[in-house]
C-alpha positions in Angstrom: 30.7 53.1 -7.1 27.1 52.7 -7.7 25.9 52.8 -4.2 23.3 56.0 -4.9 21.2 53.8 -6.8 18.2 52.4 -5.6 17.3 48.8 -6.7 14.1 46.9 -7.4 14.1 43.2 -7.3 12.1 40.2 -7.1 13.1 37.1 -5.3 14.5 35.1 -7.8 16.3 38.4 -9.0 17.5 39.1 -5.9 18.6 36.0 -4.7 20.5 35.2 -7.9 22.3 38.7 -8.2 23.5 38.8 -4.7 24.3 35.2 -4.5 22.4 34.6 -1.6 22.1 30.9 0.2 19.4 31.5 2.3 16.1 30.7 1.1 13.3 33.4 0.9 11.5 32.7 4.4 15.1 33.0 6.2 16.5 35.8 4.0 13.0 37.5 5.1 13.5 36.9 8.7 16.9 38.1 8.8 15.6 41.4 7.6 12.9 41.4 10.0 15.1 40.9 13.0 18.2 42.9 11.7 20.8 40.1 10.9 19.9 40.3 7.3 22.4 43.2 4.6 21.4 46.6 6.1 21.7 47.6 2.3 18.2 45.6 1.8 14.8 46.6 2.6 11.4 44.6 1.6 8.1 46.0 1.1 4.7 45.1 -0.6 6.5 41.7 -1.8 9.8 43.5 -3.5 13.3 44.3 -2.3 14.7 47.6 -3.0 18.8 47.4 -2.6 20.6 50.8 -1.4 23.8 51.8 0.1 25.5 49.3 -1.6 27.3 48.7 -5.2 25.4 46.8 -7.6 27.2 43.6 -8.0 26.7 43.5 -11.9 28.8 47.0 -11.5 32.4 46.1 -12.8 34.8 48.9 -11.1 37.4 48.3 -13.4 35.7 48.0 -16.9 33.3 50.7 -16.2 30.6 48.0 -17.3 27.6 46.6 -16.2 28.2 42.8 -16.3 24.7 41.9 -17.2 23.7 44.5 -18.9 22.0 42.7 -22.0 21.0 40.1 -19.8 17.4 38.7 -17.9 19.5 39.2 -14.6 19.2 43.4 -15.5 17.4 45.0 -12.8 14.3 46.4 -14.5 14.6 49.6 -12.2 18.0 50.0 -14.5 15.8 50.4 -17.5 15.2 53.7 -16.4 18.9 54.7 -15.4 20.9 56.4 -16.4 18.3 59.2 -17.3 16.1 60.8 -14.7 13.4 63.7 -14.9 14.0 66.3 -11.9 11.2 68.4 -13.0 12.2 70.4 -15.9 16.1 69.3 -16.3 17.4 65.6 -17.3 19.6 64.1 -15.3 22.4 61.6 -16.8 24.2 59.9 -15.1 27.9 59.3 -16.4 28.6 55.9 -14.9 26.7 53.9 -17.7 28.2 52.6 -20.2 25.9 54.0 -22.8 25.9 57.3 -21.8 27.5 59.8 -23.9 26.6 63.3 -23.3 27.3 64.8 -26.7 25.6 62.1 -28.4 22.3 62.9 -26.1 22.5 66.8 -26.4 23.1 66.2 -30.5 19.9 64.0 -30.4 17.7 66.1 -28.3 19.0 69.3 -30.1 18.0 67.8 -33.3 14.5 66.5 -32.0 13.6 69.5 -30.2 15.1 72.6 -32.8 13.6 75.0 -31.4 14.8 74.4 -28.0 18.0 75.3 -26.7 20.0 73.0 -24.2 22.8 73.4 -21.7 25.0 71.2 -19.8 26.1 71.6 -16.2 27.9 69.3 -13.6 26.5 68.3 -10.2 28.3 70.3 -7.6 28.5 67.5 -5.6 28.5 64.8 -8.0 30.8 64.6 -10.8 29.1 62.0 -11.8 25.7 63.6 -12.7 25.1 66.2 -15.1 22.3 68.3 -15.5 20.6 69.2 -18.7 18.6 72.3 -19.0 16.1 73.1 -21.7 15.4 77.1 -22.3 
């Protein structure tokens, strides 16, 4: 499940994704006083979702349900690539990630590089890509 992922909403994003009923002065108050999703924080005006899956996250397809759609977070414009200094990340769980198409491109961008794949040891999820 996508519950490593860190989310960045709006309101209106928020509310709309998670189906929420409340409006936003209640929604805030229940995460002010604890009775609001533990999986929801707010700060400087934005919510940032953790701990729990992405509801756009379809187990069984694999897919992201809105994934060509104005309810995509924008934090997911990033994903699935991250920079952990010197080695990409990819995360496998994204429908548009395919690691031999990545390491064909970057090998073919970069030719004087040389590139190697490894697995998370924890995560199978994640793979690491190191440039030499």
């Amino acid at each position: 499940m996508l519950t490593d992922v860190v989310l960045e909403f709006d309101w209106k994003h928020l509310r709309e994704l998670y189906a929420i009923a409340l409006g936003q002065k209640a929604f805030d108050r229940s995460l002010r006083d604890g009775s609001g999703p533990e999986y929801v924080r707010k700060q400087a005006g934005l919510y940032y979702t953790h701990g729990s899956p992405c509801p756009a996250y379809d187990e069984a397809t694999r897919r992201c349900r809105h994934y060509r759609s104005r309810l995509k977070p924008d934090s997911c414009t990033d994903f699935p690539l991250y920079l952990d200094g010197d080695t990409i990340v990819a995360d496998l769980r994204c429908e548009a990630m395919h690691k031999d198409r990545l390491l064909a491109h970057l090998q073919n961008t970069l030719p004087t590089r040389r590139f190697s794949l490894r697995q998370h040891p924890t995560f199978p999820i994640l793979i690491y890509i190191d440039c030499t």
